[in-house]
C-alpha positions as CSV (number, residue, x, y, z in Angstrom):
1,X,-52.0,-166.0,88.8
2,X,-54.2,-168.6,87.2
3,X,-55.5,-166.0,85.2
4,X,-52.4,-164.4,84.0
5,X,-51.4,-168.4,82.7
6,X,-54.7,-168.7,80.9
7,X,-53.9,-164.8,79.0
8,X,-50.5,-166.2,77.6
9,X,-52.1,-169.6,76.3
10,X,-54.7,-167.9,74.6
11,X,-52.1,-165.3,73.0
12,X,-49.8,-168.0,72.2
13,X,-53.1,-169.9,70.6
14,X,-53.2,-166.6,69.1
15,X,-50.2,-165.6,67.4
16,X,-49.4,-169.5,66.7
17,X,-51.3,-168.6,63.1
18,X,-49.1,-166.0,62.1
19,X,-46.0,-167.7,63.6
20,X,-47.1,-171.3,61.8
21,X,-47.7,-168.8,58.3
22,X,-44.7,-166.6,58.8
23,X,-42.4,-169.9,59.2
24,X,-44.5,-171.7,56.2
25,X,-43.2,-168.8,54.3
26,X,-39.6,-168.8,55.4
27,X,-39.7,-172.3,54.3
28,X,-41.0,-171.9,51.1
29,X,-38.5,-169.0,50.3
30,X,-35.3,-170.9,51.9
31,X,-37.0,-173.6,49.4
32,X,-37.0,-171.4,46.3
33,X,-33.7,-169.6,47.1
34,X,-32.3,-173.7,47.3
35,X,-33.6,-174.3,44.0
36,X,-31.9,-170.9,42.9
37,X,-29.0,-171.4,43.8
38,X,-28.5,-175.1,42.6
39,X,-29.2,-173.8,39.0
40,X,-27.4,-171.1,39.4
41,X,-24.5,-173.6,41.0
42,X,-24.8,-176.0,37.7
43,X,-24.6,-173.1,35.7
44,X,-21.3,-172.3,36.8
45,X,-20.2,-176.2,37.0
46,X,-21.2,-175.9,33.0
47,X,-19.0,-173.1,32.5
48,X,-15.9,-174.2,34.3
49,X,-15.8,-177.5,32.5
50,X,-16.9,-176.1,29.3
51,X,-13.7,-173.5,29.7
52,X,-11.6,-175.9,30.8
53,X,-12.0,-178.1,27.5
54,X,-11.8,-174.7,25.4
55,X,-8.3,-174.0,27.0
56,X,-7.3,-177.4,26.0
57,X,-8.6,-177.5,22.7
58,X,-7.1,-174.0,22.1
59,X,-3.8,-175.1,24.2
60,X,-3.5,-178.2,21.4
61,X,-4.2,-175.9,18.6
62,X,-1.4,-173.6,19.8
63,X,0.7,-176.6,20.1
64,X,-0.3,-177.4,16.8
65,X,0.5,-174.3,15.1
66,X,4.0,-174.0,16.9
67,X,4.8,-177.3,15.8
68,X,4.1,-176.3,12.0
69,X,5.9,-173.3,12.2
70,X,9.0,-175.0,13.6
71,X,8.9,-177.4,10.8
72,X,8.7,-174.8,8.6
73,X,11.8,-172.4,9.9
74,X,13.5,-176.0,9.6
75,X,12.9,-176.1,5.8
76,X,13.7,-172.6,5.3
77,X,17.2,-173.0,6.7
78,X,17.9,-176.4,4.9
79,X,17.0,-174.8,2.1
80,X,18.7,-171.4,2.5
81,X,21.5,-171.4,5.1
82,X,23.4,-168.7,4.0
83,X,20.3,-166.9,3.9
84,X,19.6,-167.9,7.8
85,X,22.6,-167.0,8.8
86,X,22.7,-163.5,7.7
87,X,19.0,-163.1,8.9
88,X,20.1,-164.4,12.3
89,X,23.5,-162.2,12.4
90,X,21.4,-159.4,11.8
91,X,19.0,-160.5,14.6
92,X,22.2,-160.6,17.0
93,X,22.9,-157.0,15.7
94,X,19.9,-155.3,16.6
95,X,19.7,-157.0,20.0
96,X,22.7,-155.9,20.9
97,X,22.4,-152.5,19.7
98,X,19.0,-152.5,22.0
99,X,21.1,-154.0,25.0
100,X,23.4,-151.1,24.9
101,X,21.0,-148.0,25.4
């Protein structure tokens, strides 16, 4: 028995190498996967933010451009009422000529 005990120490002794090299290099690729992924993470933190700010640039510019054309409709039909009412008649015509099919 005291010889079976002194087989599994010196395998242990043994495979402890391999077991010490094989965990050295789990380490080191959990450590470059981490690295990996917090690029790859900041990336994405880049992105989101620098979308976010384009959508609300482009929103305001939107905004912008609805607020000019408003204005302008406005002038148009100060300027020409008669004008904006036929256009607008004719507007109520050929939606309800599409409502009825």
């Amino acid at each position: 028995m005291v010889a079976t005990a002194s087989k599994t120490t010196d395998t242990e002794t043994k495979e402890a190498p391999l077991t010490e090299r094989s965990v050295a290099a789990a380490h080191e690729a959990i450590d470059n996967l981490s690295a990996r992924i917090a690029k790859t993470e900041k990336s994405v933190r880049d992105m989101v933010n620098g979308s976010s700010q384009n959508f609300a640039e482009k929103q305001e510019e939107f905004k912008t451009r609805m607020d000019e054309s408003v204005n302008g409709v406005r002038g148009y039909v100060q300027e020409n009422p008669l004008m904006a009412a036929g256009i607008a008649f004719a507007a109520g015509a050929v939606v309800a000529a599409l409502m009825r099919r």
